[in-house]
C-alpha positions as CSV (number, residue, x, y, z in Angstrom):
1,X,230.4,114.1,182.9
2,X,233.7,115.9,182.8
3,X,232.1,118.9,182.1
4,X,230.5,118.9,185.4
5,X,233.5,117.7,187.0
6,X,235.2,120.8,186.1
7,X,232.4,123.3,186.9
8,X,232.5,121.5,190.3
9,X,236.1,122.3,190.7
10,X,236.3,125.6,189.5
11,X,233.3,126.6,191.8
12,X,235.4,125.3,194.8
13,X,238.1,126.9,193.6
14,X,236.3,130.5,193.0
15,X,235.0,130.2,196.9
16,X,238.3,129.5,198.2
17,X,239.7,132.5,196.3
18,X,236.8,134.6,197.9
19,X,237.7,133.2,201.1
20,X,241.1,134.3,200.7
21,X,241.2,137.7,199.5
22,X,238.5,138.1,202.5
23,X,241.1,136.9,204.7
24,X,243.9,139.2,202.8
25,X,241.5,142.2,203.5
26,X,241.4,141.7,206.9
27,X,245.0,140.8,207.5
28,X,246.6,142.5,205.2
29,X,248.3,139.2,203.9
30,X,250.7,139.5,200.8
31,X,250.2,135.9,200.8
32,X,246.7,134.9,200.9
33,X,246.4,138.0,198.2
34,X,248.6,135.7,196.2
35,X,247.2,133.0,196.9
36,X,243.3,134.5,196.1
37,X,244.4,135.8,192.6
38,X,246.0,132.7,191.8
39,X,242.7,130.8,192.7
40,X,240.6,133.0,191.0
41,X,242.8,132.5,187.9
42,X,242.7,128.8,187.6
43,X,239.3,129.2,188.3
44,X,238.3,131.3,185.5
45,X,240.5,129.4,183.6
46,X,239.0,126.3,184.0
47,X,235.2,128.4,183.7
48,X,236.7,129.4,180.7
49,X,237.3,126.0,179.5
50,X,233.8,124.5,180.4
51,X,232.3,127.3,178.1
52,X,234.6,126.3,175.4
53,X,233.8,122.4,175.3
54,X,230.1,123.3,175.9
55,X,230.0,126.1,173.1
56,X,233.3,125.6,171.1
57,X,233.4,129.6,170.9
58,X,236.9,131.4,170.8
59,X,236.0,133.6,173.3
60,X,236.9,131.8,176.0
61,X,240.5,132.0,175.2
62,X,240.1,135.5,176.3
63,X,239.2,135.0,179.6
64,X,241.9,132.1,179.7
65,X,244.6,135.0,179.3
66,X,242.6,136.7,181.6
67,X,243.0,133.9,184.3
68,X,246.9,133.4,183.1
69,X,247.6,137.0,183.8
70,X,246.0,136.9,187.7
71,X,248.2,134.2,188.1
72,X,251.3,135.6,186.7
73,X,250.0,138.7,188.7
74,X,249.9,136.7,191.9
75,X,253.4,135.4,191.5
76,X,254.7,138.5,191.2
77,X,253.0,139.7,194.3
78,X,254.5,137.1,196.3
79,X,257.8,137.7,194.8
C-alpha cells in the first residue's frame, strides 16, 4: 500500500515539474525553472525510494543523490 502511495505521488509530482519547466521555457521564469528541478528532484527521489523498498538494491541511492543535487541545483538558481 505505501508503495503505491508513493509512486502515486511522485508521478504527480514528475507532471508538475514538466509542467513547469514547460512554463519556464516559455517565460523564461528563473522561478518556475527552480521550481521544475526541484520537483523533478523529490520526484526521483521518491522513484528512487519505491525501487529500493520494492528491490532493496543500492542503486537507488544513486539516483537519490541524483534527485538531491537538482534540488540543491534549483536552490541555487533561485538564489
Amino acid at each position: 500500500m505505501q508503495d503505491k502511495i508513493i509512486k502515486i505521488l511522485y508521478v504527480i509530482l514528475a507532471i508538475g515539474g514538466i509542467v513547469a519547466a514547460i512554463g519556464s521555457f516559455i517565460t523564461h521564469s528563473h522561478l518556475l525553472e527552480a521550481l521544475a528541478l526541484a520537483l523533478l528532484g523529490v520526484s526521483l527521489i521518491l522513484n528512487s525510494y519505491a525501487t529500493y523498498l520494492r528491490l532493496k538494491r543500492k542503486i537507488s541511492f544513486f539516483y537519490i543523490s541524483i534527485g538531491v543535487i537538482a534540488i540543491i541545483w534549483a536552490i541555487l538558481i533561485y538564489h
